[in-house]
GUVONU-262782 format. One record per residue (C-alpha): residue number from 1; residue in one letter; x, y, z negated. Coordinates in steps of 0.2 Angstrom, whole numbers, plus 5000, padded with zeros to 4 digits. Each point is the difference from the previous one (the first is absolute). Example, Ala and Ser with C-alpha at 12.3 -4.5 7.8 and 13.67 -1.06 7.14 Angstrom:
<lumlos>
seq; type; c1; c2; c3
1; a; 5062; 4978; 4961
2; s; 5006; 5017; 5003
</lumlos>
This chain:
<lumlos>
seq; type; c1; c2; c3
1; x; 5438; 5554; 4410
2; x; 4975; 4986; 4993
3; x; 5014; 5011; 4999
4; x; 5007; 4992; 5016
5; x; 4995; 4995; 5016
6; x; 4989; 4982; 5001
7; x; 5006; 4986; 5007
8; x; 4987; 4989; 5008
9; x; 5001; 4981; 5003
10; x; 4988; 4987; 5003
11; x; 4996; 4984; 4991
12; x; 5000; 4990; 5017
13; x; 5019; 5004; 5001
14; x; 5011; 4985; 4996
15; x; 5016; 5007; 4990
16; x; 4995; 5009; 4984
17; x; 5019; 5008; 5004
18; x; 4991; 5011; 5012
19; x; 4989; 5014; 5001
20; x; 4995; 5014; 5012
21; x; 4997; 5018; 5002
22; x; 4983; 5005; 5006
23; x; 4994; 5002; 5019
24; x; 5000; 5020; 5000
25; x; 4995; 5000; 5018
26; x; 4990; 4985; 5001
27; x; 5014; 4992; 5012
28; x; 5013; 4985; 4995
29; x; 5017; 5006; 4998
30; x; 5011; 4988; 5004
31; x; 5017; 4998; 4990
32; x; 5006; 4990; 5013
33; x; 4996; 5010; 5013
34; x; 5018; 5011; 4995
35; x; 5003; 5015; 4998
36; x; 4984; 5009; 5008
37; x; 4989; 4990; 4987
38; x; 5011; 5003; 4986
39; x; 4999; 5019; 5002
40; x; 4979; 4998; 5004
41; x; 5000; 4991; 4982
42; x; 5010; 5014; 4992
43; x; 4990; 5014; 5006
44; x; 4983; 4990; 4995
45; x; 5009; 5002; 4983
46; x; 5004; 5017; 5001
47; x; 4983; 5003; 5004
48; x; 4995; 4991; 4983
49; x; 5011; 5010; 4990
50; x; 4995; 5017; 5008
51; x; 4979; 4998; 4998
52; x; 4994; 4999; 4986
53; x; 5008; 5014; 4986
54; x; 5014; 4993; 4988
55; x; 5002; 5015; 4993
56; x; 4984; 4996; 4989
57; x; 5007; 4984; 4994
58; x; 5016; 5003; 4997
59; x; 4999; 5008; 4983
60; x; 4993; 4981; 4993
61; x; 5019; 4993; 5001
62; x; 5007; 5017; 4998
63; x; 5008; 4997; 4983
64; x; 5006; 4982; 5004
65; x; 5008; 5007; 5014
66; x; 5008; 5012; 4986
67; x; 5006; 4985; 4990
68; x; 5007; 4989; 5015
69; x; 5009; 5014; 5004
70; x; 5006; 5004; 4983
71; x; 5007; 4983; 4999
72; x; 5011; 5001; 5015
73; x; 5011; 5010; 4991
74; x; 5004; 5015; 5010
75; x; 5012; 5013; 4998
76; x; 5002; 5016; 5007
77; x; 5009; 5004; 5017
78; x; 4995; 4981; 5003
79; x; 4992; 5000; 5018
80; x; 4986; 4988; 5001
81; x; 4987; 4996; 5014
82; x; 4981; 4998; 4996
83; x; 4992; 4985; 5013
84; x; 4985; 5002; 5003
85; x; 4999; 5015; 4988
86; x; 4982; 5004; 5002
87; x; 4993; 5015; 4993
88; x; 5016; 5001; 4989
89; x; 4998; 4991; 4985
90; x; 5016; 4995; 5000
91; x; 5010; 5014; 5008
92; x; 4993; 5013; 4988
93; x; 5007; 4989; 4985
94; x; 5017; 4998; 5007
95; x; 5003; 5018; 5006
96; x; 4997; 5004; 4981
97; x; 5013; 4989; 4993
98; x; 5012; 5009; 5012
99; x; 5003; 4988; 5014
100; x; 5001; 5007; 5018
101; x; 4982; 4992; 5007
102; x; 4996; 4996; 5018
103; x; 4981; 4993; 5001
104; x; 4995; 4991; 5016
105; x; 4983; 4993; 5008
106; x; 4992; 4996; 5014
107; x; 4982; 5011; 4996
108; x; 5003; 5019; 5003
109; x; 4983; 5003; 4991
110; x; 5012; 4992; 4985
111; x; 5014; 5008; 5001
112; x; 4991; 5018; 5002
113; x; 4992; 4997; 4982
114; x; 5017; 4993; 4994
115; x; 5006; 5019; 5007
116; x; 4989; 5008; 4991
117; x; 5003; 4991; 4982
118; x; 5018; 5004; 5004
119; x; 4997; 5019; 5001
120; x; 4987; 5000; 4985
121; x; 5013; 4992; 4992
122; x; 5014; 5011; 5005
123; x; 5014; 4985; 5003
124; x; 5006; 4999; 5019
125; x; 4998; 4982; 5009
126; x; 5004; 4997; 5016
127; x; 4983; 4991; 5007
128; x; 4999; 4994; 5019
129; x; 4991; 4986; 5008
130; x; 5010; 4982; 5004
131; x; 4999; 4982; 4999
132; x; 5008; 4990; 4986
133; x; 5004; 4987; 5015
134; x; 5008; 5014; 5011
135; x; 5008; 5013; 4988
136; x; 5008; 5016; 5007
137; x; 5013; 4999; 4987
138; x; 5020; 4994; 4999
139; x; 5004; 4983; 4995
140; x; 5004; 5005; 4980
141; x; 4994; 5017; 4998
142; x; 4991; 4997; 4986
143; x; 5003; 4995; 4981
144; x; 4981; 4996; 4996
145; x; 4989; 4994; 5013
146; x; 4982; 4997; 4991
147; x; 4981; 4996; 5007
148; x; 4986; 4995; 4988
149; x; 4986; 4990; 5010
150; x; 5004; 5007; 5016
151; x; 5014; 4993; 5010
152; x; 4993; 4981; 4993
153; x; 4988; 5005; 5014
154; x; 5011; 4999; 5014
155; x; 4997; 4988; 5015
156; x; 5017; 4992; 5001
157; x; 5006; 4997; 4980
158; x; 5017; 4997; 5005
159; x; 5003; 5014; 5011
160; x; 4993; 5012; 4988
161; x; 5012; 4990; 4985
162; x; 5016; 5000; 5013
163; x; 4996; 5021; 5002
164; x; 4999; 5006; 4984
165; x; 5014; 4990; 4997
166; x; 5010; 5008; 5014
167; x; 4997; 5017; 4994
168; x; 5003; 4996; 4983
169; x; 5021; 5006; 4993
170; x; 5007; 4982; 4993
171; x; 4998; 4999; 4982
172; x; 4983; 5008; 5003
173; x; 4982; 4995; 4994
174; x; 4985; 4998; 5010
175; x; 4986; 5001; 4986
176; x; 4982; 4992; 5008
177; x; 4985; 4999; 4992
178; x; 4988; 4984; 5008
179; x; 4983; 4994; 4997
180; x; 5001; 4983; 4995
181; x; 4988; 4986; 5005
182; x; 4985; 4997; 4989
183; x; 5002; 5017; 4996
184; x; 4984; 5010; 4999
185; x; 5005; 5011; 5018
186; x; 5005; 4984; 5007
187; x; 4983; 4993; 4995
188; x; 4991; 5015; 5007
189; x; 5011; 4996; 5016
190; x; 4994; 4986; 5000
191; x; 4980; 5005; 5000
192; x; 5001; 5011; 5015
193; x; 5012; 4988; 5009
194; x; 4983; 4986; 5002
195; x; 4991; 5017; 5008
196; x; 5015; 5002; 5016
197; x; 4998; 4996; 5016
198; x; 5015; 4989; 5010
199; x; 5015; 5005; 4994
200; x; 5019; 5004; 5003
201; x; 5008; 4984; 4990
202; x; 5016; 5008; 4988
203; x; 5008; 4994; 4985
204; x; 4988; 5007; 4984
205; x; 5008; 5015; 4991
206; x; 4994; 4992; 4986
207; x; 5015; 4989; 5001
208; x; 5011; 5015; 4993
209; x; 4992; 4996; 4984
210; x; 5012; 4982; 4997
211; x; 5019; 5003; 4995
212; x; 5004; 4984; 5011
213; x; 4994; 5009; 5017
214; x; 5005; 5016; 4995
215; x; 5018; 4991; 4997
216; x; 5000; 4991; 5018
217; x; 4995; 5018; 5006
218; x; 5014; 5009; 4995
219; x; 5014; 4986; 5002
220; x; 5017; 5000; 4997
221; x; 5010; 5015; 4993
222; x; 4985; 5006; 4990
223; x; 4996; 4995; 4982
224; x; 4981; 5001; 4996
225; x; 4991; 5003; 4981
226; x; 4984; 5000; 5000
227; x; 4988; 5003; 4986
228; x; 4979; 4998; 4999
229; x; 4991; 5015; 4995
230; x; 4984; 5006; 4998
231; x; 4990; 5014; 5010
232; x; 4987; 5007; 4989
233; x; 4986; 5007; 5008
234; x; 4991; 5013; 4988
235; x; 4985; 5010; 5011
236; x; 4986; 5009; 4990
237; x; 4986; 4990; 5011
238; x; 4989; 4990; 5000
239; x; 5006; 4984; 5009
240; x; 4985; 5001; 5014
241; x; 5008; 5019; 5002
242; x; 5017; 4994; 5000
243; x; 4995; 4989; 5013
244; x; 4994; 5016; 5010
245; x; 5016; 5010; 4996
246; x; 5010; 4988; 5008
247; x; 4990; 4996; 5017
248; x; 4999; 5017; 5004
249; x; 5016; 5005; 4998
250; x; 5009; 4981; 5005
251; x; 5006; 5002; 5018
252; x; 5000; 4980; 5001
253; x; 4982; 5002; 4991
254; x; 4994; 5012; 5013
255; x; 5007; 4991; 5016
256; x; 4990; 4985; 4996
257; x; 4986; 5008; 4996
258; x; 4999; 5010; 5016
259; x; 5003; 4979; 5008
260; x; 4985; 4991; 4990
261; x; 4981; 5003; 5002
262; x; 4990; 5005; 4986
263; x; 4995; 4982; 4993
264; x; 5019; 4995; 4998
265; x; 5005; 5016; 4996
266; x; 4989; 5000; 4984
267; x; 5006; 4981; 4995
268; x; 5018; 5007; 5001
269; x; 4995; 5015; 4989
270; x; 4990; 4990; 4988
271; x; 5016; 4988; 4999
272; x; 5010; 5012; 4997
273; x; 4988; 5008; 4984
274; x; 5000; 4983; 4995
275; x; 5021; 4999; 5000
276; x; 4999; 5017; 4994
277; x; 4988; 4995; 4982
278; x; 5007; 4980; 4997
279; x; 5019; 5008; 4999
280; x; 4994; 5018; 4989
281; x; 5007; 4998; 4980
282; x; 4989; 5019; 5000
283; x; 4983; 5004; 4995
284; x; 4986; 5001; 5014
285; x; 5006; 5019; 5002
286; x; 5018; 4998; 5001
287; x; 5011; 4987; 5010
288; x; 5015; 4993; 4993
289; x; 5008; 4986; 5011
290; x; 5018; 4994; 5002
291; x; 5007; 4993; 5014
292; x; 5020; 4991; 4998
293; x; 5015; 5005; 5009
294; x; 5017; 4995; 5005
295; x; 5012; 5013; 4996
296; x; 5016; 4995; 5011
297; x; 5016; 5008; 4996
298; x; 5013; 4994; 5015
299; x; 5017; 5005; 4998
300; x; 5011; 5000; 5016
301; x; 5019; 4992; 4995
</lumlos>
């Protein structure tokens, strides 16, 4: 989801290990505080994800989502589970190639659209709302347990890596696609992170993006490929409108806008222009910028 919810971290903070989500309520929300914190920080997430409209970006990673997918190798009667599934970009594939697809999230505005492209696609997916750090499933029900910029997101990396592990049949894959640092969404990331207030210190999901953490994540009993790959994306606007398209419709965009007054507000948007233009291989009507990936293929033994 940028395709994906900001992450916001200030220069002042000592370990370059750690980022933070935004202050959605204008509060600090203390990790340490136990679980009442941790559940305040997922539902200012949540709130991320659900403003703003997806939907409207979505189509940009649409055929990548179609090759990561294709890649996994899926057969049909294979029951796979879709992390973070979004508007369904990946579901919509997968049911396609036969496989038996549940699709979770934790926006219901998503998950209404993914509904709906289900329907206008005639395939049947099972979509409900859940968190990839609390699934509702049974340990090993699935063969296929995929999420592409989404479950990288998560506030606790290793409770997120030990679930869709759990959930996952032994000799299964879990397929993740991961921003990588110095990537051109972790470098947009990074912009809006110098415009957030005091923050909820967590590990930077950008983190998903190196083999070696990824490896530690997962542990033992899993084997982990991982391949760099390339996002392209191809938008018929100008960059200044590109720029435009995405604030409106970026939930992590519009919270932090609704959060800065109108003099930072516009040095965040010009910023972003700028990020926009320097990265653009396109013409001044047409926006052609690639942004790296890891693609993670981890196979449970």
């Amino acid at each position: 989801m940028t395709t994906s919810i900001i992450v916001y971290a200030p220069q002042s903070m000592g370990n370059p290990k750690f980022k933070s989500y935004g202050n959605v309520s204008g509060q600090r929300c203390e990790m340490a505080g136990g679980e009442p914190g941790l559940q305040e920080l997922k539902q200012r997430i949540k709130a991320v994800w659900t403003a703003g409209d997806f939907g409207k970006l979505a189509p940009h990673i649409q055929r990548e989502a179609e090759a990561f997918v294709g890649r996994i190798g899926l057969k049909p009667g294979m029951k796979v589970l879709d992390v973070g599934c979004g508007t369904g970009n990946q579901s919509i594939p997968a049911a396609c190639a036969g496989a038996i697809v549940t699709g979770v999230d934790i926006a219901p505005n998503l998950l209404a659209q993914a509904e709906k492209r289900a329907r206008d696609e005639k395939v049947n997916i099972q979509f409900q709302e859940a968190d990839v750090e609390a699934l509702p499933f049974s340990d090993g029900e699935f063969d296929v347990v995929m999420s592409m910029f989404a479950a990288m997101f998560a506030p606790r990396p290793k409770v997120a890596a030990a679930e869709m592990v759990r959930v996952c049949r032994p000799g299964g894959v879990i397929a993740m696609a991961n921003w990588i640092p110095g990537s051109f969404i972790a470098e947009r990331h990074e912009i809006a992170s110098r415009y957030a207030p005091a923050p909820v210190s967590l590990e930077s999901p950008m983190l998903w993006g190196d083999e070696v953490v990824v490896c530690e994540r997962f542990g033992e009993g899993v084997t982990v490929s991982a391949t760099k790959r390339t996002l392209v994306f191809d938008i018929p606007m100008s960059p200044g409108e590109t720029n435009e398209h995405y604030s409106q419709y970026s939930g992590s965009t519009q919270m932090l806008m609704r959060r800065l007054d109108p003099q930072r507000w516009d040095a965040l948007f010009k910023e972003l222009i700028a990020h926009w233009t320097n990265r653009n291989r396109g013409g001044a009507t047409h926006t052609i910028v690639a942004s790296d990936y890891l693609e993670v293929h981890a196979r449970r033994t």
